[in-house]
N, C-alpha and C positions, 0 to 999 in steps of 0.2 A: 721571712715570717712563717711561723707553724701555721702548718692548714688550719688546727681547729682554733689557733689566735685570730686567724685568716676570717674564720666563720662567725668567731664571735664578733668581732669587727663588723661583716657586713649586718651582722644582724642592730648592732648599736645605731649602726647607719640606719637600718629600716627603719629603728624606734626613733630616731632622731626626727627622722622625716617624718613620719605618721605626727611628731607633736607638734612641728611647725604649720603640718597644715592644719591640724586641728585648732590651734590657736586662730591662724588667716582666718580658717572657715566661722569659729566662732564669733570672731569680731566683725567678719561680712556679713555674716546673719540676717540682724538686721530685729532679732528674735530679743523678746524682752524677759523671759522669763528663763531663770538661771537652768530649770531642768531638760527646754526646748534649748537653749546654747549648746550645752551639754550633750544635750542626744545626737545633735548636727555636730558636731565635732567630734565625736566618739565614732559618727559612722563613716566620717570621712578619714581619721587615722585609722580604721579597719581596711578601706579598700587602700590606701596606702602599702597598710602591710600585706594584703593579699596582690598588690602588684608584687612586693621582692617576691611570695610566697610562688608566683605564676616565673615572675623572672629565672628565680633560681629553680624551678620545679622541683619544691618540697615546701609543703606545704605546714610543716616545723618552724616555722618562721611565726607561726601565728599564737604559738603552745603559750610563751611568755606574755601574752595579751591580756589572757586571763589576770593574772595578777598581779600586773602591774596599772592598765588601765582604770580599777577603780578607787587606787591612791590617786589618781591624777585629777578625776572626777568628782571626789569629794572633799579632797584640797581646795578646788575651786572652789564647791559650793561653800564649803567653812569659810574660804577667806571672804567671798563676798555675801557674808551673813552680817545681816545691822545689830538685832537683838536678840542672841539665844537665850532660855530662860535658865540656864545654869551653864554658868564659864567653865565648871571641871568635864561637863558632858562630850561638849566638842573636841576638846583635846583629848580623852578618853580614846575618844571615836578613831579621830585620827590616829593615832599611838597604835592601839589594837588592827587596825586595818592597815598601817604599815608594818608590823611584826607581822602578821599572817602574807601580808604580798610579798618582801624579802624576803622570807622562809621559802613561800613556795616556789619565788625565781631564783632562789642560789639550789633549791633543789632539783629542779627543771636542769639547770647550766651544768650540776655535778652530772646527770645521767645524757645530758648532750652532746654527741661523740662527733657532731661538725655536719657539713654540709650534703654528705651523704649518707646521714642519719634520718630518717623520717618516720614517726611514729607509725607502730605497726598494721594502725587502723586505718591511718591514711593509704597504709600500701593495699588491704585488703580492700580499700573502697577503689582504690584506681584496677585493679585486676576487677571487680565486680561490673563498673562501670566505663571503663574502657574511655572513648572519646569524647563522651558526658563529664568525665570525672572533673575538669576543672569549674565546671557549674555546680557541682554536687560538692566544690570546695571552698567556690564564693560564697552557697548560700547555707551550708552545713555544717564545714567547718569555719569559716569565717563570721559568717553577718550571725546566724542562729545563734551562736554562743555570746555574741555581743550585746545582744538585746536580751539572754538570759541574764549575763552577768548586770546588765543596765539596770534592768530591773528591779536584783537584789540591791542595787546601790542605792533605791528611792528611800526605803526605810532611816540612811542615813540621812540624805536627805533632811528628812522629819527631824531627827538630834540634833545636827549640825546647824541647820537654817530656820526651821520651819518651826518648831516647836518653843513653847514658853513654860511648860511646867517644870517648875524647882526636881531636883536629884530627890527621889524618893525609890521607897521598896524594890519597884517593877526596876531602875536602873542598877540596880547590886545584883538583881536577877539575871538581865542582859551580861553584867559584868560575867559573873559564874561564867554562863551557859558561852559566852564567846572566848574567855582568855580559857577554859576549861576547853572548847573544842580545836584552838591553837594548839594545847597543849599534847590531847589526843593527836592529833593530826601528826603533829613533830616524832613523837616517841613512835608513832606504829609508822612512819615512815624512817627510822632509826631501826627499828629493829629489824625492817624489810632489805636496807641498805647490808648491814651487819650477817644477815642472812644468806645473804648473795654474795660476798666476800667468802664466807665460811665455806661456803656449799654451791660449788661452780656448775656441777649438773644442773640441765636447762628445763628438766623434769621434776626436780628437786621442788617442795614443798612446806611453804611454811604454817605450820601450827601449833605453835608454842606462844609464850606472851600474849599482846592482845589480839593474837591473830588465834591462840583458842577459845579466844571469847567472841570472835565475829568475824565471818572471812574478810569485812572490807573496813576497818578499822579508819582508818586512812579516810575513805570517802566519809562513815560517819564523823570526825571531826571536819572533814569540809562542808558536809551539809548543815555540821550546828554550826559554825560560824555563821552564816547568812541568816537562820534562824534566831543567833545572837545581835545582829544585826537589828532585826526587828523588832526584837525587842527594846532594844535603843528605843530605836525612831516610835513606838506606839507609849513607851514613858514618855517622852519630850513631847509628844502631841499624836494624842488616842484618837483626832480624827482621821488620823492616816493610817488605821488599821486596814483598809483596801490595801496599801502595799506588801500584806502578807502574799500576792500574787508574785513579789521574787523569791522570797526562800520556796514556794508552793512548786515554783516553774520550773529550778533548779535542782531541786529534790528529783521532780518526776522526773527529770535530763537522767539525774544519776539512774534513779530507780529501774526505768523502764529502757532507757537505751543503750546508757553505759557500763551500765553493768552486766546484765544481758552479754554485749557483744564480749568483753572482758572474761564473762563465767565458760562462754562458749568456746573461747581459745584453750582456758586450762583444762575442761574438760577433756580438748583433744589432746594436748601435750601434755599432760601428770595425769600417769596410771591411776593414783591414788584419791584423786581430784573429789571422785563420787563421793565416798566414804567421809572424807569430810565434809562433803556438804550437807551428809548426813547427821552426822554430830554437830555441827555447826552452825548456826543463824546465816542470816546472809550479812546484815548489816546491823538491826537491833539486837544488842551482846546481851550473854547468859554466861552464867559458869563454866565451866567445860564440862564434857560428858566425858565419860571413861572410854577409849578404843574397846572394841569388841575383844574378847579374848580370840586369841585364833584356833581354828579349831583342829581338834586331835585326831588322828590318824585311828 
């Protein structure tokens, strides 16, 4: 068998495991309420996966979490919903939230190069932190992101399970804003793939497409998805406007942490880096600005 057939394998095995126990764990429970099921079985296929992640020491083992976890999450809640107040809402829901989870883990798998591949953030946190680091990946890269992405999943929740109002205005809205931030999502992460084919230099720069409209293209359609999200769930049932605390949570992840560490890397490696981020938004898109002319001798 090829290595990386090798790697995908154990990783299948991880997620195997992580959803047997989640299921055991769900059903021992003991817990009656479908989003306390849910949250105890979600944190138990976390530490699941953060054993292979410790086993195999790379911590890439956890990256496909994201988006697959809260298909899994709110399949449950749909299936075990008595009366939702519009049948087209939940099937919606779901559909949308499995196009964006397969999207984003067949594109995870394309740029996953095996078991000695580990995101490059991981690596800088293990040089940072030295003999801490596998606590700084239980609780940072593992559990932290599971209880951001938990979060975003409540608003489903509210569509799927919880809510009784008829498909009205606000759900054509959610519709828009989420199958529109899929759509963004896909195409600036096409054009970034496309990019990197063309132009193998590791300095090389993209800013053309919708990458001269905002340098992180790509995150803002992942942040309206979640956004889209609540939208759903606050049409189906406007008591559950508190759960705008997941797309809020998840925003400020990208906002303040991940991007930050992301802008800080290109700065060091693309010469050119600055100057676009001069012309450039970070993340809310504008038209493009004209390159400065260069100046004359």
């Amino acid at each position: 068998m090829r290595p990386l057939s090798r790697a995908f394998l154990w990783v299948l095995v991880a997620y195997a495991s992580a959803l047997a126990v989640a299921l055991a764990v769900g059903r021992a429970s003991g817990l009656d309420h479908p989003i306390a099921v849910a949250a105890a079985a979600d944190l138990a296929a976390t530490l699941v996966v953060f054993a292979f992640s410790y086993a195999f020491r790379n911590s890439s083992f956890y990256d496909p979490y994201w988006s697959v976890a809260p298909i899994a999450i709110v399949a449950y809640w749909a299936l075990g919903a008595q009366a939702p107040g519009s049948d087209a809402r939940p099937v919606l829901v779901l559909a949308l939230l499995a196009l964006w989870g397969l999207r984003l883990t067949a594109n995870w798998a394309r740029g996953w190069q095996g078991l000695h591949h580990e995101d490059w953030r991981y690596l800088d946190l293990q040089q940072r932190h030295g003999r801490r680091y596998w606590w700084v990946s239980l609780f940072g890269i593992h559990l932290a992101p599971t209880v951001w992405v938990f979060l975003g999943c409540l608003p489903a929740y509210a569509a799927v399970a919880a809510g009784a109002r008829p498909w009205g205005w606000l759900d054509a809205l959610a519709l828009l804003v989420t199958a529109g931030a899929i759509a963004l999502e896909a195409l600036a992460d096409a054009q970034l793939r496309a990019f990197r084919r063309a132009t193998p230099r590791s300095d090389a720069l993209l800013d053309t497409g919708l990458w001269a409209w905002s340098r992180h293209p790509n995150y803002l359609g992942e942040m309206g998805f979640w956004w889209g999200l609540w939208l759903f769930g606050l049409a189906a049932a406007p008591g559950w406007w508190w759960t705008v605390i997941g797309p809020l949570g998840i925003t400020g992840m990208f906002r303040w942490a991940s991007l930050p560490m992301i802008e800080e890397r290109m700065r060091a490696r693309r010469p050119g880096f600055a100057a676009y981020a001069a012309r450039t938004p970070r993340v809310i898109p504008r038209p493009p600005r004209r390159r400065a002319p260069p100046a004359s001798c």
